[in-house]
Structure formats: structure tokens, C-alpha cells
C-alpha positions in Angstrom: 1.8 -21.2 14.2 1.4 -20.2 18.1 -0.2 -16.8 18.7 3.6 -15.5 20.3 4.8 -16.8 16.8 2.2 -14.4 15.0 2.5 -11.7 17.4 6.7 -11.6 16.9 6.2 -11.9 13.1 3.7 -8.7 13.3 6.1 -6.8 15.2 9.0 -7.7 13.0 7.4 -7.0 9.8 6.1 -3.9 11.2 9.7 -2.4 13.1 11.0 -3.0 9.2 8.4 -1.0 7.8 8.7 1.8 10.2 12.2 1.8 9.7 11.7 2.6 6.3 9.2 4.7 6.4 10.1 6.8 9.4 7.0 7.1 11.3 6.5 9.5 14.1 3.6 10.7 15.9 2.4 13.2 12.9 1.4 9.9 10.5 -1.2 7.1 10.5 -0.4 3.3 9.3 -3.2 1.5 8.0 -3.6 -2.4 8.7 -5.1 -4.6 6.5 -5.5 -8.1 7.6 -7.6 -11.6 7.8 -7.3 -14.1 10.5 -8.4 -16.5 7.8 -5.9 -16.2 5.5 -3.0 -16.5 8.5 -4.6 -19.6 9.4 -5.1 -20.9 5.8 -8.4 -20.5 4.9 -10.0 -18.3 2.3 -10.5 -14.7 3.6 -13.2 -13.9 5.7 -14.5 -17.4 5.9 -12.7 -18.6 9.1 -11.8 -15.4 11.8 -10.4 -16.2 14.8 -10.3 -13.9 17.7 -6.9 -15.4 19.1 -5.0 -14.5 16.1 -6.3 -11.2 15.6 -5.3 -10.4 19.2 -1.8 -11.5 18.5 -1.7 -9.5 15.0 -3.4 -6.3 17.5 -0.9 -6.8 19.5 2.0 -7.1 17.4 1.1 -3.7 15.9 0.4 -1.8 19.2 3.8 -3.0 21.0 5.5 -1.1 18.2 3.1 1.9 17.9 3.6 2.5 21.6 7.6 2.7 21.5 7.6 5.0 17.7 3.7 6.8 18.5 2.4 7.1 14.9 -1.1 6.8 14.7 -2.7 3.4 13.7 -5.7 2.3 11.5 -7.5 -1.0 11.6 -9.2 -1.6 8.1 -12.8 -3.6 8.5 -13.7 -6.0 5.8 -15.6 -5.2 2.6 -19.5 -5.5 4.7 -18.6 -2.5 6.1 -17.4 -0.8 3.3 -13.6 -1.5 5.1 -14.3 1.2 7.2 -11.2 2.0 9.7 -11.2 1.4 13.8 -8.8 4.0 15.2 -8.5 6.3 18.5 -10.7 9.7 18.7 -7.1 11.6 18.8 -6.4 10.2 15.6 -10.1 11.3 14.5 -9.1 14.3 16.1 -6.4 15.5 15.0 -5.9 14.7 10.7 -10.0 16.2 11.0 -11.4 12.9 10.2 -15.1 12.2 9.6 -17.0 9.4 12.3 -19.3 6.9 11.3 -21.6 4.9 13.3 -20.6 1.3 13.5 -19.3 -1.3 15.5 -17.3 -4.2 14.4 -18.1 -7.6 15.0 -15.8 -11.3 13.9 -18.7 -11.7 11.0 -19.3 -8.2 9.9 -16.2 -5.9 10.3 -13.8 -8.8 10.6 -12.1 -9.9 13.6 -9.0 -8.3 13.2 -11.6 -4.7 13.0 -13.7 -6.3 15.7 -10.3 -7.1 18.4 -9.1 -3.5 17.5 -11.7 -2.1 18.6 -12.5 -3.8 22.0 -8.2 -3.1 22.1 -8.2 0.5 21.6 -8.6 3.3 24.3 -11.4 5.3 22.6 -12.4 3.7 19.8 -14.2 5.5 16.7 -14.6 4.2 12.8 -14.1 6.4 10.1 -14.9 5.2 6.4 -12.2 6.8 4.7 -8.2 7.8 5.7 -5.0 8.9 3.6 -2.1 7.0 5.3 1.4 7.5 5.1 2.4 3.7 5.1 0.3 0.3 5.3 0.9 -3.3 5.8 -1.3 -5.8 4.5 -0.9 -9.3 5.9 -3.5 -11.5 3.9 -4.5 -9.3 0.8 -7.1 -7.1 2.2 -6.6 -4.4 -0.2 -5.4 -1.6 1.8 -4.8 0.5 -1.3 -7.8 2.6 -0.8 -6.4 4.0 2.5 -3.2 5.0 1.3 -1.9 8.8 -0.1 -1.4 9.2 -3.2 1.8 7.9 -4.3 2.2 4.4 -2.8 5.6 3.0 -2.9 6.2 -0.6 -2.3 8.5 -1.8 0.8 10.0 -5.2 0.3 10.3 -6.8 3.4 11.7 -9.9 5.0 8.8 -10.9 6.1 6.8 -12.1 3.4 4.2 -14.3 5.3 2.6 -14.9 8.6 1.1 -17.6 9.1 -0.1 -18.7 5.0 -0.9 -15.1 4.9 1.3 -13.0 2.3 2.1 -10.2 3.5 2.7 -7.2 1.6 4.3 -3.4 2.6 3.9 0.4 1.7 5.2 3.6 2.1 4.3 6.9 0.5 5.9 10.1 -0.7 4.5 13.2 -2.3 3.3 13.7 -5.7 6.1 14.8 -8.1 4.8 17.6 -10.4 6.3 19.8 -12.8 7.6 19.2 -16.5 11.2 19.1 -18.2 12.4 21.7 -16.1 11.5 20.5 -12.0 13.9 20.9 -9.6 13.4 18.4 -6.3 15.9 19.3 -4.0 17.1 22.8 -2.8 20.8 21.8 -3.9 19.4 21.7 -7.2 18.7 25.2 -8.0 20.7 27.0 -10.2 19.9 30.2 -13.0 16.8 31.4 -11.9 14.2 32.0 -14.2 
């Protein structure tokens, strides 16, 4: 698979997924992937800096048209710490930590991301509002609360499966919750 080939299936799989999850400027995506696994090797044991450009890419053509903010998930030997901009750090109040990603210790996905991005900063921790995770990086960790899975039509790039998420708020309350204004009858 040519880099244009990765780079159109990123941006597909990711225009689905904000079309579902209606992301605007006020929410963060998480990625989640490994160069490896598009290229069909075992995760983290075969990076390449030409795919992770296309999968950067892919994501940032479609953040710049719908502006949510976008985080790059490192690999598990830096704790999959997050590369993002310092206005995302900014403004959801998010905590810096000193790092830089490199292809064998961040990942090269993390690594690309950050020589990508404006002003680059890594956080260790982040509550997004939707992820995609193209090579089963466990993204989990990064998401709110209540994840809710996205099918999409994309299902690989590359041998990589790829994998979707939205999320909602929590649900609370017993017997008696009301979830929608309409709802409301007899007060108590």
C-alpha cells in the first residue's frame, strides 16, 4: 500500500468518524497507531517514518477543515504519553511533561507528530471525546468515560485493524431518570 493509499484511507476513516461524532473545535480526538502493524509486522517492531507521515497527514487534512483538537498517543516506553499543540494543553488545562518522541521510543507515528505539529508539547494523560485506533494501540486509556463504539467502513489500513470511538456522558439516576427535556412530566 502507497503512502497516498494510507493517507486517503486515514482521512476516510477519520471524515466517518467525525461525522458521527460531531467534532468541533471544543473536543480532542485521540490517535492510536503503529506503522508496524499497517505494514504487517508485529507492533512496534518495524516503524516506518513514511507511513506515519501519511497516517499524520491523513488526520491533520481533516482536523484543519472540522478544527477539533487532536492527540497523538506514544507507545507503551513512554507510558503512551500524548503529542498535541500547547493550545490544546492550553485550553482543556492539561498537565506537560518532559519528553520527546523518537521512531524507537515514543513510536513513529508520536515521533512524525511531533516534528508535524506547530508547537508541540506531550501530556501523559487526556479525556477525549472520540479516538480511532488503527493497529490496536489501546487508546482506551485516553478516552471519557463512556466509550461507545463507531463501526466504520474502514476496517483496515494497510494489515492494520482499525477500530473507532465516540463518547457520551455518563447516564445516572435510578427507576425514575428522565434524559430529555420532552420527558418531563408530574413533578416531584
Amino acid at each position: 500500500m502507497s503512502s497516498a493509499d494510507i493517507e486517503a484511507r486515514v482521512t476516510e476513516a477519520l471524515l466517518e468518524l467525525v461525522a458521527v461524532s460531531k467534532l468541533t473545535e471544543e473536543h480532542i480526538l485521540v490517535i492510536g497507531a503503529s506503522s508496524s502493524e499497517v505494514l504487517g509486522h508485529h507492533i512496534g517492531t518495524s516503524g516506518s517514518m513514511e507511513v506515519a507521515q501519511a497516517i499524520v497527514q491523513g488526520i491533520l487534512h481533516v482536523q484543519a477543515t472540522h478544527l477539533f483538537h487532536v492527540a497523538f498517543q506514544s507507545c507503551e516506553h513512554l507510558n503512551r504519553a500524548l503529542v498535541t499543540e500547547q493550545r490544546t494543553l492550553r485550553q482543556f488545562s492539561l498537565e506537560e511533561v518532559s519528553v520527546v518522541p523518537v521512531a524507537n521510543a515514543g513510536g513513529a507515528v508520536a515521533a512524525t507528530a511531533y516534528r508535524t505539529l506547530q508547537k508541540p508539547v506531550l501530556v501523559e494523560q487526556i479525556q477525549a471525546h472520540a479516538g480511532i485506533d488503527i493497529g490496536d494501540t489501546l487508546i482506551g486509556m485516553h478516552l471519557r468515560r463512556v466509550a461507545v463504539p463507531v463501526r466504520l467502513t474502514i476496517k483496515e489500513i494497510g494489515f492494520a485493524h482499525v477500530t473507532a470511538a465516540r463518547t457520551r456522558p455518563k447516564l445516572i439516576g435510578g427507576q425514575r431518570a428522565t434524559y430529555q427535556i420532552e420527558e418531563l412530566g408530574d413533578m416531584c
